[in-house]
N, C-alpha and C positions, 0 to 999 in steps of 0.2 A: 254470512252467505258468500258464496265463490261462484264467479263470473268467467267465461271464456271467450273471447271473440277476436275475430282476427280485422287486425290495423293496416288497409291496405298501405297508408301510406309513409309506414313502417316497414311493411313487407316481413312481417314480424307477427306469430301467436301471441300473444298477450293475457297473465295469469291475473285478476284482480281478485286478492283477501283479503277483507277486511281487518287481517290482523299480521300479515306479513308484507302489503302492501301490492305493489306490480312485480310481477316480473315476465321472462321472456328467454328466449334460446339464448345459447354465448354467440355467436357467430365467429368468423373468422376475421382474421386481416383484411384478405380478399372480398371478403361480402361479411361486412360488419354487422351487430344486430343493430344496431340503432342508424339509420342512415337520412339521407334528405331526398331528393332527384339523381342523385350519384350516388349509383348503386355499391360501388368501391370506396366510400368516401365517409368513415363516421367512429362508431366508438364498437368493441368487443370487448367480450367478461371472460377469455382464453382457459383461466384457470385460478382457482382461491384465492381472496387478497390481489387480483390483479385486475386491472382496466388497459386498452388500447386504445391508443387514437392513430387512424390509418388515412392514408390522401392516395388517391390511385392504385390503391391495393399494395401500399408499403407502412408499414410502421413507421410512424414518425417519435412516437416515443409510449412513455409504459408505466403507470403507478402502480409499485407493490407497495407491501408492508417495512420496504427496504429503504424506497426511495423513491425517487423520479430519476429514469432515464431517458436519453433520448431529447430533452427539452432545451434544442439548441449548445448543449454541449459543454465545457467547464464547467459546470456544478458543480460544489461538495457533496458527495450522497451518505459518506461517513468518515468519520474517524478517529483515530485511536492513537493513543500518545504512552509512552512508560519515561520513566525517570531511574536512574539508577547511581545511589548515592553512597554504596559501599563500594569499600575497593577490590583488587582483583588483579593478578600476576598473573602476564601468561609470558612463559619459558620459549629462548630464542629458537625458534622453526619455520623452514620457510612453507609450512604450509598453514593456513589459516586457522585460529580457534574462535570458536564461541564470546562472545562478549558477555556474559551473563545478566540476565536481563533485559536486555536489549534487544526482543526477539516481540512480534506483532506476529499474529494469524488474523488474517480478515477473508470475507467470504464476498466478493464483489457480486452490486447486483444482477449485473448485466457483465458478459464476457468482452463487452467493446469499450469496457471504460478502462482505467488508466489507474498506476497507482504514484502517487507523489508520496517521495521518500525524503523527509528530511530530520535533521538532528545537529548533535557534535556529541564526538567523546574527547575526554580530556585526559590527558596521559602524561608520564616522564618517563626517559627513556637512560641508561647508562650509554656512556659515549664511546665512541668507535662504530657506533652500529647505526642501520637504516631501517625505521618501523614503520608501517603500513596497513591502514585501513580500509576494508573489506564490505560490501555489503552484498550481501547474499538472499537470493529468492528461490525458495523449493530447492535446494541443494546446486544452485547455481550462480557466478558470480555475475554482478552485472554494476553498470558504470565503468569501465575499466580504462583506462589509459590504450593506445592503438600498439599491438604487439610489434615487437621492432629488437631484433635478435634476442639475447639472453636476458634482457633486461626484465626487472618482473615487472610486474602491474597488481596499479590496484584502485582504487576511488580518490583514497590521498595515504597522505600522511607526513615522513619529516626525512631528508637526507643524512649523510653523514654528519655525524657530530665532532667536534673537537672535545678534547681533555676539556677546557674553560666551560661546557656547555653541560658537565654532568649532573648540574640541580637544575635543569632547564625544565618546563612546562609547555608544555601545547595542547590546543586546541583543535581539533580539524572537522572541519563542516562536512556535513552528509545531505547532498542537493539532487535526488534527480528523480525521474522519469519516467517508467514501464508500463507496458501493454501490457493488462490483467488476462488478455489472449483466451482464458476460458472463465466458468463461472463457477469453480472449485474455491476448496480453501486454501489461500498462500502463505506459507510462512517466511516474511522479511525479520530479516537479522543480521547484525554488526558482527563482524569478525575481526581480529587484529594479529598479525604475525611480525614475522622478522627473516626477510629473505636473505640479510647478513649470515648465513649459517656459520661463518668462521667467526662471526663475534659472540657475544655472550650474551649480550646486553635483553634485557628483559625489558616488557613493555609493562609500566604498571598504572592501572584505571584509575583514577581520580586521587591520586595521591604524585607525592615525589620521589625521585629516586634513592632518596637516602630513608625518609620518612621518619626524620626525628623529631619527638616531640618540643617541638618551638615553634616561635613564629616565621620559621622560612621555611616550613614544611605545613601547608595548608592542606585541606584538604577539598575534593571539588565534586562536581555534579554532570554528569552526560545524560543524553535524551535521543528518544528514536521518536518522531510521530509519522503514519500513515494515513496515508487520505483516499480518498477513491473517488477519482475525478470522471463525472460523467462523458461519453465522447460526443 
């Protein structure tokens, strides 16, 4: 049997079946379906998979199938990690290449959250030269050191080297920050160059720069993870 009657103190029609349960209009932010004495003040079904909870006619926050947003802010709502354990030469150019590998697409739930970008890649570098790490969102660079003449910029990476430093190793951390700004999907990704354009010197991914097989040529491990930090 199916029932219809309206709840005044709901302010709300109300569907009763016995085999689907209650239900009732979605409402808005503004005038919620589910409310108390305050008319502006309760819960909305906006759209599939989604719940609101509103205080004076503003969203305070929002359950999807994604996550919680909204709910006082720094949250984890997702995230995603790669690891990349093969190696990989990219040839001296000062403008940026692909890290291969090393590349996230996340689709944030909410356009107000935030993305945390962290990791390291590990690299050696031939000496004379200045190598540099990159991290890049939607075809754009971001973290960057403050421009200041011709000098480049980049997230990190390692100075001039000396002759003595040609089997060296590094490491360099990847720590920062970004407004998700919309709720599209983003692809974050490590890039690695060589603004020394008069030197030679190659950058190579998790190995050394000689790479002979012995014990003083190891080989090594870099990581991207992204998170989506509620705001």
């Amino acid at each position: 049997a199916i029932w219809q009657f309206t709840c005044y103190s709901l302010i709300m029609a109300l569907n009763i079946n016995g085999t689907t349960g209650i239900s009732g209009v979605d409402g808005s932010v503004s005038a919620p379906a589910v409310t108390g004495t305050d008319s502006n003040t309760g819960i909305t079904f906006p759209a599939a998979d989604t719940i609101k909870f509103s205080t004076g006619g503003v969203e305070r926050m929002s359950i999807t199938n994604s996550g919680v947003t909204g709910a006082g802010g720094g949250k984890i709502l997702q995230l995603s990690s790669v690891t990349k354990t093969d190696t990989q030469s990219i040839s001296a150019n000062a403008t940026p290449s692909d890290i291969v590998g090393l590349s996230i697409t996340m689709t944030p739930a909410s356009s107000s959250s935030k993305f945390y970008i962290t990791g390291k890649v590990q690299y050696a570098v031939q000496y004379g030269t200045t190598h540099q790490l990159h991290i890049n969102v939607n075809g754009t660079e971001v973290g960057l050191g403050d421009a200041d003449g011709v000098r480049p910029r980049a997230h990190g990476g390692n100075g001039y080297l000396s002759t003595g430093q040609s089997y060296a190793n590094y490491s360099v951390a990847v720590d920062f920050l970004v407004d998700a700004s919309d709720a599209n999907a983003h692809t974050i990704k490590l890039q690695g160059s060589n603004p020394d354009v008069n030197g030679s010197g190659t950058l190579h991914i998790n190995r050394s720069q000689s790479d002979g097989n012995g014990p003083a040529n190891p080989r090594y491990v870099s990581t991207l993870t992204v998170m989506e930090v509620g705001a």
